[in-house]
N, C-alpha and C positions, 0 to 999 in steps of 0.2 A: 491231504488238506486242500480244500478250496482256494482260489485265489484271492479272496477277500479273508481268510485265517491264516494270515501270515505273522500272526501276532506270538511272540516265544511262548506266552503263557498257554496257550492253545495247544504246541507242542508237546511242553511238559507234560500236560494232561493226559496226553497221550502215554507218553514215556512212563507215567504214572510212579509209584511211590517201592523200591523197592533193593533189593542186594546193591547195584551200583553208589545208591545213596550214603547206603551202612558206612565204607571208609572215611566217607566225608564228612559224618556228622561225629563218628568216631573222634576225626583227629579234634574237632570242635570242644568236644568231651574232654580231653587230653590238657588242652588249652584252658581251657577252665578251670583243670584240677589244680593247675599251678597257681592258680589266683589267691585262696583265701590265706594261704602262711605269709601274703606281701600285702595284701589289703587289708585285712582284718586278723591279723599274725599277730600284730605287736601289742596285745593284752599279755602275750606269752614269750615270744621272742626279745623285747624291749621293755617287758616289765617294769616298773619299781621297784624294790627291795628293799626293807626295811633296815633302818641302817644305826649306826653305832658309831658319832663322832669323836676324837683323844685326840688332844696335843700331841701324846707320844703312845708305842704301844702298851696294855696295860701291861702291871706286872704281877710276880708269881701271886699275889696274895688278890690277884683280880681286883686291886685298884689303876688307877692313874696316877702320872704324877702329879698332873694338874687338877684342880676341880672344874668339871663340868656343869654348868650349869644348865637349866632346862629338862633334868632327867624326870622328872613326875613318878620316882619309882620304877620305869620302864625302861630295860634296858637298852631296846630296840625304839629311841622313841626320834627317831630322823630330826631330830635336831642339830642344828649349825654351831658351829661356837661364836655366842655372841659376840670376843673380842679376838679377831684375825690371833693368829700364831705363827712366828715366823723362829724354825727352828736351824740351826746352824749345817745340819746333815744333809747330804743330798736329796731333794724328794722329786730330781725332774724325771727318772723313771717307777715305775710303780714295780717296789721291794713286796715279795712276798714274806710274812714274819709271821708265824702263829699262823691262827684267824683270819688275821687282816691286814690290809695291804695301806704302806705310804701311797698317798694322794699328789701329794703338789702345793694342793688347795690350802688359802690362809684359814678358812674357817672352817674346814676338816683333811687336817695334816693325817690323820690316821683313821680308816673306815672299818667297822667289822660289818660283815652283811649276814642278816637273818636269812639262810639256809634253808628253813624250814618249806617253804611252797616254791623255789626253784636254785638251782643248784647255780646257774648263773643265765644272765643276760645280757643284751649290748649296755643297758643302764650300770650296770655292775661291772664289767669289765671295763670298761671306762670312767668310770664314777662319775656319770651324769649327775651330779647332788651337789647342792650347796651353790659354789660361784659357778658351775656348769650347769644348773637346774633350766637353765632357760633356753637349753639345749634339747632338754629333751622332744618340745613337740618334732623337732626337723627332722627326727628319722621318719616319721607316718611322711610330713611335707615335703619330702627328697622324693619317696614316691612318688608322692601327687604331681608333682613339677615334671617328672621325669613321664608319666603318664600325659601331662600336657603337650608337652613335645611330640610324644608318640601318637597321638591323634592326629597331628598334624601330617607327622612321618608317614603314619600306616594308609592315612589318604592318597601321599602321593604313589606312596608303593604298591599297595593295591588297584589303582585305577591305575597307574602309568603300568609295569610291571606285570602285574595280574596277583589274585589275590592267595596262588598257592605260592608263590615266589616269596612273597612276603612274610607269608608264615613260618618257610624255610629261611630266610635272613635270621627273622625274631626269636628263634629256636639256634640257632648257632651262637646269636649274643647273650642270650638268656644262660645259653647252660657255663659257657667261658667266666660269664659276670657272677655267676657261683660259686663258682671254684675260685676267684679272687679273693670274694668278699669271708667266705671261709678261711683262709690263709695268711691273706696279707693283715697284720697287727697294727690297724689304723680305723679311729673313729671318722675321721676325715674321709678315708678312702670306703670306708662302710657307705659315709652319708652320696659318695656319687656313685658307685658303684649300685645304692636305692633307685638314683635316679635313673641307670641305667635299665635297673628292672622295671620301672614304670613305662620306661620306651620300650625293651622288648616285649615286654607282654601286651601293651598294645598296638606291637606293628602283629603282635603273632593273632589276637584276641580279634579285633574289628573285623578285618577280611576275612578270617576262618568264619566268621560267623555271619558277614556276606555270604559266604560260598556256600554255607547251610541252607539259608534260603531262600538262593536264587535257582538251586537245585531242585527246592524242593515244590511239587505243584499249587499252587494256589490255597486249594479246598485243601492241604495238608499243613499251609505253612501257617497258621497260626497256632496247631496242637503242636508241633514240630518245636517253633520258637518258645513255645512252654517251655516246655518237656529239657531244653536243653539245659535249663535254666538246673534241674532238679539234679545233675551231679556237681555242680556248683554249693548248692546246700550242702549235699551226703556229705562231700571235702571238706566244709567250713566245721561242721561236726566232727566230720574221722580227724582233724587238725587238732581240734583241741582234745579229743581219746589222746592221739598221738603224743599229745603235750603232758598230758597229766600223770604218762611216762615217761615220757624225753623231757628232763629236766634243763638241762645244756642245750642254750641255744643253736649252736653252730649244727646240728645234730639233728633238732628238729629241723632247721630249714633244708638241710639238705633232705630230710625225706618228706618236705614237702613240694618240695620243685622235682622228685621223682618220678614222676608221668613225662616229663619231658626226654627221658631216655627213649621209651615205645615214640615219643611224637615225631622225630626225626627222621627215623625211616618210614613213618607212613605218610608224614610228608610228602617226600620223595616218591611216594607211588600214589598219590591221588590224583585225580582229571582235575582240570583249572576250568574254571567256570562259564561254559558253554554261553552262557550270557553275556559275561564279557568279552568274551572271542569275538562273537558275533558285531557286540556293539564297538570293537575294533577293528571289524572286517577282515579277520585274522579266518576267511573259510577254508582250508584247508586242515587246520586245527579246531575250529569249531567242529566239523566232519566228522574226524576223527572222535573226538570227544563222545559224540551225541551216539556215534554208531557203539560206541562202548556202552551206552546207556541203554540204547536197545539191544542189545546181547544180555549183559548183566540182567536185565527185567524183562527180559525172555518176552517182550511185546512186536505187533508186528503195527509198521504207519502205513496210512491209505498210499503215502506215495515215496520216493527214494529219498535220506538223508540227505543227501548232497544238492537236490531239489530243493527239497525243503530248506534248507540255511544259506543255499542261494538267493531264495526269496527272501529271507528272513533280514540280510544283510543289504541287500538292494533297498528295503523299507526304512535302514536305520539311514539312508543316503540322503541326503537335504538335494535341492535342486540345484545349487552351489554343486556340488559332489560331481551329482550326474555330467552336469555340462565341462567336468573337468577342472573345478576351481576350487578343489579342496580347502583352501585356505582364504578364500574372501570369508566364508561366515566367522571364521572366529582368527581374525587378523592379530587379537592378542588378546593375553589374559584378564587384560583392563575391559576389554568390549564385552566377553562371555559375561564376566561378573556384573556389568551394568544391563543384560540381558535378565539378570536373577531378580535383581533390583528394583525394576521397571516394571518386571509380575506381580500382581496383587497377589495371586493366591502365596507366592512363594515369598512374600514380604510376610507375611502372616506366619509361617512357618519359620522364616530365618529369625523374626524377633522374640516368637511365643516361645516355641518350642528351647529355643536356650536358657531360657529364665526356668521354663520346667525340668529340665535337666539341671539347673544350679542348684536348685533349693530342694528337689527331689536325691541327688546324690549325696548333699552336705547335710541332710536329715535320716541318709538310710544310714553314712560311714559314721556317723554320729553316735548313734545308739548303737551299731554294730562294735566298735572298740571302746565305750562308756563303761566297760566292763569291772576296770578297777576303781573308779569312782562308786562305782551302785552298790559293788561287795568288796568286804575284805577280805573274806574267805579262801580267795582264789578266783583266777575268772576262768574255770574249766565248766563248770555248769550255765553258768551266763552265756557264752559263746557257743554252748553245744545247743542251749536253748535256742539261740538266735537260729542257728544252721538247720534246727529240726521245725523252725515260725518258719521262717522260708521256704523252704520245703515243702510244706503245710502249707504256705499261701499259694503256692505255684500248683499243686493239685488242686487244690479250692478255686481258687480263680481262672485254669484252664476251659473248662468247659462254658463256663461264665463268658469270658474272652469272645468264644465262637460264636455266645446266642446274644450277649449284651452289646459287644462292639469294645473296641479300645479306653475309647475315651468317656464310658461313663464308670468301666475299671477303674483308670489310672484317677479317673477326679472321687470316687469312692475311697479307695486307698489313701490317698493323702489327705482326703477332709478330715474321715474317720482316724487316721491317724497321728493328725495334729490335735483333734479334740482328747485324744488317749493320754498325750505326752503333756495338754496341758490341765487338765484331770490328776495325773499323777502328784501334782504340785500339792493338790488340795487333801492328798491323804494322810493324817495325822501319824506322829510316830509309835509305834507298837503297834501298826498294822502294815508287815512288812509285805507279807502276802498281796496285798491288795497291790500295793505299787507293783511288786513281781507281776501281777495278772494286766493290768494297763498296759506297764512296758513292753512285755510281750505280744498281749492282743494288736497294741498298735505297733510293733516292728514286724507283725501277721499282716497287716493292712496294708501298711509301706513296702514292704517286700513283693507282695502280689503286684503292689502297681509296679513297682521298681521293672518286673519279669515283662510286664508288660507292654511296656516302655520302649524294652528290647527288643519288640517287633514292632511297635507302632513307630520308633524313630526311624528305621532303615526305610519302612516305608512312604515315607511324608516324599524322599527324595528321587527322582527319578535315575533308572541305571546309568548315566553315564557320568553321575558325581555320584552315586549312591555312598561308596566307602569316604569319599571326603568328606559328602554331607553327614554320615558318619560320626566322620572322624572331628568334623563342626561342633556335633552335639557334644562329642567324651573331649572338647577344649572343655568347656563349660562344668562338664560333669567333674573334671578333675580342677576346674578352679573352685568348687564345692567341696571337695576331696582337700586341699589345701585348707578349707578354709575350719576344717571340721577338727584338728589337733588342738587351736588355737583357743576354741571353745571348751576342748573337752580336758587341756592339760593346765591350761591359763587361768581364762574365767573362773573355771569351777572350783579353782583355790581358794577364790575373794567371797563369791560369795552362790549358794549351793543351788536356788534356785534358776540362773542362769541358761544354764541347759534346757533344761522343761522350756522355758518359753522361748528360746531360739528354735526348738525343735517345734513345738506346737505352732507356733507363728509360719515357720517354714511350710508344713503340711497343710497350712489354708491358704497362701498366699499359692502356693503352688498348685493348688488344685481351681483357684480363679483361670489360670492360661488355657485350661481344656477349653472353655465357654468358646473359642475362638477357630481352635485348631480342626482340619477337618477327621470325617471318621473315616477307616481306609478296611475295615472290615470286607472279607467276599468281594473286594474288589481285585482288579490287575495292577498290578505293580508297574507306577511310571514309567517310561524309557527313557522321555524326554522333556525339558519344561512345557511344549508343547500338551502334551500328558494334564501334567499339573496344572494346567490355566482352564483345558475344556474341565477337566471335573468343576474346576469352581462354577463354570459357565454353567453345568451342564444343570450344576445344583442349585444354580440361583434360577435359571430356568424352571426348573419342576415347583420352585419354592411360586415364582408365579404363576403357574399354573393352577398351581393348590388354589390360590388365592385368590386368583379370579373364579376357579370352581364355588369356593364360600362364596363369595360376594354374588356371584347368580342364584346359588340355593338360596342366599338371603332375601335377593330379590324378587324370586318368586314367591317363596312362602309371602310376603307380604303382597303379591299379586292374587 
């Protein structure tokens, strides 16, 4: 390398795209699989279950003692007893009898539950119904909360730490928090135990998928950050196969957090990310790392590893550094942050870019678990639909990605797919079909941008917050995540139309923030704010450029 290509991304290029990569994008894969039985699980794990309220249990001639009112002929018709019932017998544990099981509850002391589409879930073994009904969104929003936290977490621990460290913490708490929440016979302890999965997966999820592609070269990493998206789908499908046999909750989630067995030990044997070494002046270990890279990919550099990341590391040094004063430029973490602040380009990104991640996240988990409201049939086909639209967007829109640029993607996606979701509204009923094709097309749409998302936010931020900035956006994304039970368990009891127009509203209003944000296609990947301020410069420069070029041709033509 020449003395003026001391840039990592220059290197990579070199190193080019090959066997050393494979573990690393592997474990990414891994990390992924475990996501859709916690994110988009609970149409099947936390179901509803159609239920059968009695004062007492029935008896032989399949009456009650009491009359029930509310039945419309239908045995299974989830109705409460309109007047509380307060029976003498103990009901603070739940008696197995027959059928159905003592409650607790004044306005269903006795429950039987419709069998018929799952044998049981958290909503059934608990008997979320009736005076607990307004329980149920918090198992999806235990997640979400706990995902919140975790963004925060996987920030620090992948920047401070490094971002294979962190994956191996996430993968220790993840698989212990499993075997808990299977075990211990507590709703309570279910609902933090959620939370606890939302923090490990995203201390395991954010860095892993830094380390994907800070690895990967340039001209690779936007088919790369597709692609990875696409065993994400395959799982969110193979979950609900899986489901449509595993009737018992306890049963399915354990085999859907099962990749995390293989992710453990390959953990353990991945390289930590040459990038961030470097940009911790960790050379000794960056060395190491990199000469792994050129072995594995069997390529040869103009000049020696340890040369080359010599320079490499020398360049990430401010003039503070060199003269020995490590710690004048960033005296504290109040000064870095009013550094951030101060940046126009990266003011533009710290405001835009989180409003697109709230209303993009809260519009995709939206229609991703709306699954028992849209059918009553079961949500195994609704879900496997969803997982096979995504999937399907993420091959449709990869090549797209490479020649259109990010952000005429992501603002396509969510325009077209809030006009889908609020289109749907306007289809009359006995044309079930048509709604099926809207809702689909546009969680096609959403989804695409959704993928794409995941590489254009890593990128906005330069390497030395990259996972924090990150881990900035999946705050936002998971207060989206939170916000998305409330509508789909709540609202949509009072009254049906709701939904459609928070989701269609979400997908225009979010697709307004692209107009702003920059485009990061074929470019390098920030290191430093530095970075981030010349492209603005570099852009608004060429912008007048242009402009004075028009205004001469104008000038002439009319000479």
């Amino acid at each position: 390398m020449d003395d003026n290509d001391d840039n990592f991304d220059v290197l990579l290029t070199s190193i080019g795209f090959g066997r050393w990569q494979v573990p690393i994008i592997l474990t990414t894969i891994l990390v992924a699989a475990q996501l859709p039985v916690h994110l988009v699980g609970s149409p099947f794990v936390s179901a509803p279950m159609d239920f059968h309220c009695s004062p007492t249990p029935p008896l032989a001639n399949g009456s009650v003692m009491f009359n029930v009112s509310g039945t419309n002929g239908t045995y299974y018709n989830n109705k409460c007893l309109e007047v509380p019932v307060n029976i003498s017998m103990d009901m603070t544990a739940d008696i197995y009898n027959g059928t159905g099981y003592f409650t607790g509850l004044p306005t269903c002391p006795y429950i039987e539950y419709d069998t018929s589409i799952f044998s049981s879930t958290i909503n059934s073994d608990w008997h979320i119904v009736c005076d607990q009904d307004s329980l149920r969104p918090m198992y999806q929003t235990m997640y979400s909360i706990g995902g919140l936290m975790g963004s925060s977490l996987s920030g620090y621990i992948g920047d401070r730490f490094g971002r294979k460290r962190s994956v191996q913490v996430g993968c220790i708490g993840h698989l212990i928090a499993v075997m808990l929440t299977v075990t211990v016979p507590s709703y309570s302890f279910i609902l933090v135990m959620r939370m606890v999965f939302g923090i490990t997966m995203i201390v395991m999820l954010l860095p892993a998928w830094n380390l994907a592609l800070e690895v990967t070269p340039s001209r690779h990493r936007s088919l790369v950050g597709m692609l990875l998206g696409l065993p994400y789908s395959f799982f969110v499908a193979g979950n609900a196969s899986i489901a449509y046999f595993v009737r018992t909750w306890q049963y399915l989630l354990l085999a859907g957090v099962s990749p995390g067995l293989l992710l453990f030990p390959l953990a353990m044997y991945i390289d930590e990310s040459p990038r961030w070494l470097i940009q911790k002046q960790q050379q000794e270990k960056a060395t190491k790392v990199l000469k792994n890279a050129v072995k594995f990919n069997n390529v040869k550099l103009r000049e020696p590893v340890d040369v080359t990341v010599k320079k490499l590391i020398e360049a990430t040094k401010t003039s503070e550094e060199l003269s020995g004063c490590k710690n004048v430029l960033l005296r504290t973490k109040l000064q870095k942050l009013l550094e951030y602040i101060r940046s126009p380009a990266m003011m533009v990104i710290l405001i835009l870019s989180p409003m697109l991640w709230f209303l993009q996240s809260f519009l995709y988990l939206s229609i991703a678990i709306n699954a028992n409201n849209f059918t009553t049939s079961g949500p195994f086909l609704y879900v496997a639909l969803t997982g096979l639209m995504d999937g399907s967007a993420i091959i449709l829109s990869t090549p797209l990605a490479t020649r259109l640029g990010r952000r005429v993607m992501i603002f396509a996606g969510m325009f077209g797919g809030g006009v889908c979701f609020l289109l749907e509204l306007l289809i009359p009923s006995g044309y079930d079909w048509a709604r099926w094709i809207l809702v689909m097309v546009g969680f096609l749409l959403v989804g695409g941008s959704f993928q794409v998302n995941y590489i254009y936010g890593p990128e906005l931020f330069p390497t030395e917050i990259r996972t924090t900035g990150f881990g900035f956006l999946h705050f936002f994304e998971n207060i989206g995540f939170i916000c998305t039970p409330f509508v789909t368990e709540n609202l949509a009891k009072y009254a049906w139309w709701t939904g459609g127009v928070f989701f269609g509203v979400s997908g225009l209003l979010g697709s307004l923030t692209l107009l702003a944000l920059p485009e990061t296609r074929n470019k390098p990947l920030p290191d430093t704010l530095q970075d981030v301020e010349n492209k603005r410069r570099n852009k608004l420069a060429n912008k007048d450029k242009k402009n004075t070029a028009e205004e001469n041709k104008i000038s002439d033509s009319k000479v």
